[in-house]
C-alpha positions in Angstrom: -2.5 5.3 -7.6 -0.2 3.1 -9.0 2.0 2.4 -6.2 -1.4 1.9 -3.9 -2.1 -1.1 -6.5 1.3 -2.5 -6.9 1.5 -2.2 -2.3 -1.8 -4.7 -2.4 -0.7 -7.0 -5.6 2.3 -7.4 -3.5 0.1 -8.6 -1.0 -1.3 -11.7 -3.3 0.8 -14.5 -1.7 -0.3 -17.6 -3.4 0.0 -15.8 -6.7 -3.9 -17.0 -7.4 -5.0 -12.9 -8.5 -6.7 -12.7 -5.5 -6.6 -10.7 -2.5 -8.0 -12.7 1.0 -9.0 -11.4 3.8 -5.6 -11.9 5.5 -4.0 -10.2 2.5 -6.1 -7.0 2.5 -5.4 -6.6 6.0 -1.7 -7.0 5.8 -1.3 -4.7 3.1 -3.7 -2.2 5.1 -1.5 -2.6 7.8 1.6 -1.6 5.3 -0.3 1.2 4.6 -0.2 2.9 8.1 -3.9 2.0 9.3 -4.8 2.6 12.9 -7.2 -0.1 12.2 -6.1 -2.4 9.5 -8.4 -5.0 10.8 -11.8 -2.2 10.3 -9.8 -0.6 7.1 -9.8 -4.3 5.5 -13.7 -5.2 6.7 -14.8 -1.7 5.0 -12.5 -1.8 1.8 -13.2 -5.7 1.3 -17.1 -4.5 1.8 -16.8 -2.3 -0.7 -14.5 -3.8 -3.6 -15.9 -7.5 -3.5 -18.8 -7.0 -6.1 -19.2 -11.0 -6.3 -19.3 -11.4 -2.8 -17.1 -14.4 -2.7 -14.9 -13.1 0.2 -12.1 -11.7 -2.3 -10.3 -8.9 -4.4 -9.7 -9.9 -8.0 -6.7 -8.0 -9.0 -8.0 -8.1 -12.1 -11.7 -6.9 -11.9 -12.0 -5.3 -8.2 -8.6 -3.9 -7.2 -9.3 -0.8 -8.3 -12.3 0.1 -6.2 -10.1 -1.1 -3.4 -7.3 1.3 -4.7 -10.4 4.0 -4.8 -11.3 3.5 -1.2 -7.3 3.6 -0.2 -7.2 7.2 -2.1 -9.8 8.6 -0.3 -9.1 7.7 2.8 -5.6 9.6 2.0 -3.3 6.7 2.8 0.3 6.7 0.6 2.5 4.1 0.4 
């Protein structure tokens, strides 16, 4: 789990404790998905609970990191 969370913080950029759109995908992509583009629309969909169109590392990353485990994907 750990090294699922520490693949996307890697992905925060700008260093703002956020994860965009462009971010998600990229780290999806890291992560071996066929379809980084639909992996990062479903996980965003799911982990984004204030609907502001990003990941808080702080407060959503780990539903994110949830919906990476399930799907099976390993750094």
């Amino acid at each position: 789990k750990q090294q699922i969370e520490d693949t996307f913080k890697s992905y925060d950029q700008n260093g703002d404790g956020k994860l965009s759109w462009d971010e998600v995908k990229a780290a999806f992509t890291t992560l071996g998905a066929f379809s980084p583009y639909f992996r990062a629309w479903r996980g965003k969909s799911r982990a984004d609970a204030n609907d502001d169109g990003f990941i808080c590392l702080q407060t959503e990353l780990d539903e994110l990191v949830n919906y990476t485990l399930e799907l099976q994907y390993k750094p």
